[in-house]
C-alpha positions in Angstrom: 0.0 0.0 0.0 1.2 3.2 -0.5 -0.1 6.9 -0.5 -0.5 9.4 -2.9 2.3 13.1 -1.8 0.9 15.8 -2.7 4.0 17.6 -1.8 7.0 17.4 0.5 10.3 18.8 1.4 12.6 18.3 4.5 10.2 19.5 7.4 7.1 18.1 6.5 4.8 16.1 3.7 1.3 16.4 2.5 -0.8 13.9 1.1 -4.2 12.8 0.0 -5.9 10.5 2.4 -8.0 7.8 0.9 -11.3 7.7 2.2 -11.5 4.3 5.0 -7.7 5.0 6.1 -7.5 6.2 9.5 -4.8 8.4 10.6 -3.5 6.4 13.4 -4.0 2.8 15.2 -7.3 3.0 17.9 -8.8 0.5 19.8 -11.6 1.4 18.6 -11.1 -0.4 15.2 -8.2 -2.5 15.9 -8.7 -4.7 12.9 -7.9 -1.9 10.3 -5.0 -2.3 8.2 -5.6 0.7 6.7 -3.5 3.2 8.4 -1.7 6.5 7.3 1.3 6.7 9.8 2.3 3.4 9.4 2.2 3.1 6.0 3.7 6.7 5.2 6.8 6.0 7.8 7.6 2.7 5.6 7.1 4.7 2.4 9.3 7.5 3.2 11.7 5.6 5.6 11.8 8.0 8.0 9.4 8.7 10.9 6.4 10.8 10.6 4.4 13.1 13.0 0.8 14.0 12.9 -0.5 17.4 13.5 -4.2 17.1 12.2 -6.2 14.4 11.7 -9.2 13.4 9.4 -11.7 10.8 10.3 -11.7 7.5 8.6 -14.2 8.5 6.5 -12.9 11.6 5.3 -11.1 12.0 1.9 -8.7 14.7 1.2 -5.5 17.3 2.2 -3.6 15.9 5.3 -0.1 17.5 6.6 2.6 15.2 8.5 5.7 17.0 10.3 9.2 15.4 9.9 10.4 16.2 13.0 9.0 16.8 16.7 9.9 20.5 16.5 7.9 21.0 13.0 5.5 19.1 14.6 5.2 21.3 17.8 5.6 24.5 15.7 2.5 23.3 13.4 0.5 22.2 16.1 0.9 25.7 17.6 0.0 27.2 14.4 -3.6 25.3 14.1 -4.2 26.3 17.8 -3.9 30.2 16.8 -5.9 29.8 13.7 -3.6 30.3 11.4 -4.6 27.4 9.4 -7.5 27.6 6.4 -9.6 24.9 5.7 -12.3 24.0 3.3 -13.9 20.9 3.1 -16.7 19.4 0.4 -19.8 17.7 1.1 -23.0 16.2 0.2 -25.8 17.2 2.1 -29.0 15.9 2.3 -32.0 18.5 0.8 -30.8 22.1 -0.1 -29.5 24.6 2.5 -29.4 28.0 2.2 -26.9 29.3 0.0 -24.8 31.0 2.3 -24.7 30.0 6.2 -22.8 31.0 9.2 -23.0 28.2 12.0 -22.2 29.3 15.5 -23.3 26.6 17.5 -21.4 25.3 20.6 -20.4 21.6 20.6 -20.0 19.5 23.9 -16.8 16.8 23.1 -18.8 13.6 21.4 -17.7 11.8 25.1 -18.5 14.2 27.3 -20.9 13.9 30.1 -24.4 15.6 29.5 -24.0 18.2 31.8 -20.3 19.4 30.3 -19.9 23.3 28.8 -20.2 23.3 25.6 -16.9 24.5 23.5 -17.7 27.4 20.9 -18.0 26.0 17.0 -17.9 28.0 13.9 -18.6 26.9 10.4 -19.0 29.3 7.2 -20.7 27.5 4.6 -21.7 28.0 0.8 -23.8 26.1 -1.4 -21.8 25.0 -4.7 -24.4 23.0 -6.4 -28.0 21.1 -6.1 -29.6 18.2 -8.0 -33.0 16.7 -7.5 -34.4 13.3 -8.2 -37.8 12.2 -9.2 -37.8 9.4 -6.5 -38.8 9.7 -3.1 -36.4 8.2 -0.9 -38.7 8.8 2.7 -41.7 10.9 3.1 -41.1 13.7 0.6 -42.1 12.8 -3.1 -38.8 13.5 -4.4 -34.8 13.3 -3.2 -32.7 16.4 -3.2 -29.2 16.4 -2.3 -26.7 19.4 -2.6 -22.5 20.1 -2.9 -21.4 22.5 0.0 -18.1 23.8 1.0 -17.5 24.2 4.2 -15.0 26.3 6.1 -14.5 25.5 9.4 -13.9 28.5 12.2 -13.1 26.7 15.0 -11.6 22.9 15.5 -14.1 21.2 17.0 -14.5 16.9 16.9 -17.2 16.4 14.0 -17.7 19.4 13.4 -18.6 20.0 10.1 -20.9 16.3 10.2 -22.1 17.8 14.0 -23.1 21.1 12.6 -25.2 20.2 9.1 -26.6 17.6 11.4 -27.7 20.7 13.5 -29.2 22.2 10.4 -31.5 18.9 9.4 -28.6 18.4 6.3 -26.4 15.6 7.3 -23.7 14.2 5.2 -24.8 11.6 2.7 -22.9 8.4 4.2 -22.7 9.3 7.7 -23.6 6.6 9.5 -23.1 8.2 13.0 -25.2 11.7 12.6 -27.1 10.9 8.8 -30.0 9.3 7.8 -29.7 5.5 7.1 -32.0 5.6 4.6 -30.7 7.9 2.7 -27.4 6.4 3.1 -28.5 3.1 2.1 -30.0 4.4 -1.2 -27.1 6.6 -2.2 -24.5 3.6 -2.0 -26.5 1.8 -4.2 -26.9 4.1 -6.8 -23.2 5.1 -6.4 -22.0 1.8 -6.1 -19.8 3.2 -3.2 -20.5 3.5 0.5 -18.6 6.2 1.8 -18.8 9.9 3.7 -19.2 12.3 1.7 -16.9 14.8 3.0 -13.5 15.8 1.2 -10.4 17.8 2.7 -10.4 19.7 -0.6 -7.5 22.4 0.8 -5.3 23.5 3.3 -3.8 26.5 3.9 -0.8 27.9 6.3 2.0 29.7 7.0 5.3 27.0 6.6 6.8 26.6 10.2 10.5 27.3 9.0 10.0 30.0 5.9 6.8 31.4 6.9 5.8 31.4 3.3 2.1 30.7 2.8 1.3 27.5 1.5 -1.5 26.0 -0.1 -2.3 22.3 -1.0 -5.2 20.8 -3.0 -6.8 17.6 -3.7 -9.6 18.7 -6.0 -12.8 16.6 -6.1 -12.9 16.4 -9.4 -9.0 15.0 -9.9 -10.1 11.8 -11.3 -7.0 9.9 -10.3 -7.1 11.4 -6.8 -10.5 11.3 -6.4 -12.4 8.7 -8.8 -15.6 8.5 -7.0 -15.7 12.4 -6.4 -15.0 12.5 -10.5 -17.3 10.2 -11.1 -20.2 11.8 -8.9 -19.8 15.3 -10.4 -19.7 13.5 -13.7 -23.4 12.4 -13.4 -26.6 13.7 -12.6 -28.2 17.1 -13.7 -26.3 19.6 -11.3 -27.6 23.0 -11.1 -24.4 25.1 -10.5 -24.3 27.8 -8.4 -22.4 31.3 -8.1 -19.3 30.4 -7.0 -17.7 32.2 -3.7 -14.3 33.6 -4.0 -12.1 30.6 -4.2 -14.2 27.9 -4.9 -13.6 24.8 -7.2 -14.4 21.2 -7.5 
């Protein structure tokens, strides 16, 4: 197995993250052989060191340090919010063109009673696409492609906060709709989440230069179910915010 770099020099390496890799062994699904730093380690021969993470589900942009001290120094540079993010997602129905989420998050395994954390996420509708087939109780299926910028750093967040809005991600098994779920694989022919790191921004921890990485949706050889799901299907494009791109 190996994995595809995006880019890399001597301080750190970015790559794109398969969907169903996680980023790091857990107990929690010990039986996965799947697994970035691992893999990456034996492809570069030389240890790597997280300083984000995706879930397994997740697709997209993911940055390793080379060393403890890049590692450190990026960490520190996600905590101020120096970073820039944007994600791509399927939603279920159509949201609103444009939304601001500010809705506070409590840690997925945190007592009832714990504070809630502040959570940002600026969203924009891309594109919308409607099927004469009703999937539960509404008489047709309507799905849309939002980008999603996310404010703050919070677990889940993006999945946590459509949720919020009555849009989950298509293929989220933990905050979607199974039934919706269910009938998108099949007609896909691919069970996934529907979420993509499309880009990642941030200032390098040695040069300070401002980078910017990319795994576009529509890079077929990055991305061939993203390709082949913008490929089909009568999508109704919509104006595009400033940066934008699938």
């Amino acid at each position: 197995m190996t994995l595809p770099v995006l880019w890399r020099d001597e301080h750190l390496v970015v790559i794109h993250k398969p969907p169903g890799w996680l980023v790091h062994r857990t107990g929690l699904d010990a039986h996965e052989q799947r697994i970035v730093m691992p893999v990456l380690r034996d492809q570069l021969v030389q240890h790597v060191f997280p300083v984000h993470r995706l879930d397994k589900g997740t697709s997209g942009v993911l940055l390793l340090a080379l060393s403890p001290a890049v590692a450190a120094s990026l960490v520190h540079a996600f905590t101020r919010r120096q970073v820039a993010k944007r994600y791509v997602a399927m939603v279920r129905g159509w949201p609103s063109p444009q939304l601001v989420i500010d809705h506070a998050l409590r840690p997925d395994d945190a007592p009832p009673d714990a504070v809630a954390q502040p959570a940002r996420t600026v969203c924009h509708r891309l594109a919308t696409w409607q099927l004469p087939v009703p999937v539960d109780r509404y008489p047709t299926t309507r799905v849309a492609l939002m980008e999603a910028w996310p404010q703050t750093g919070r677990r889940h967040q993006i999945r946590r906060h459509l949720k919020h809005l009555a849009h989950p991600i298509i293929g989220d098994a933990t905050h979607g709709k199974g039934a919706h779920n269910r009938w998108w694989a099949e007609r896909l022919g691919c069970n996934r989440l529907w979420l993509h790191a499309a880009t990642l921004s941030l200032p390098h921890p040695v040069t300070g230069q401002r980078m910017h990485w990319a795994s576009p949706p529509s890079d077929a050889v990055l991305n061939p179910d993203w390709a082949a799901l913008l490929a089909q299907g009568d999508w109704q494009r919509q104006a595009a915010s400033p940066g934008a791109s699938l």
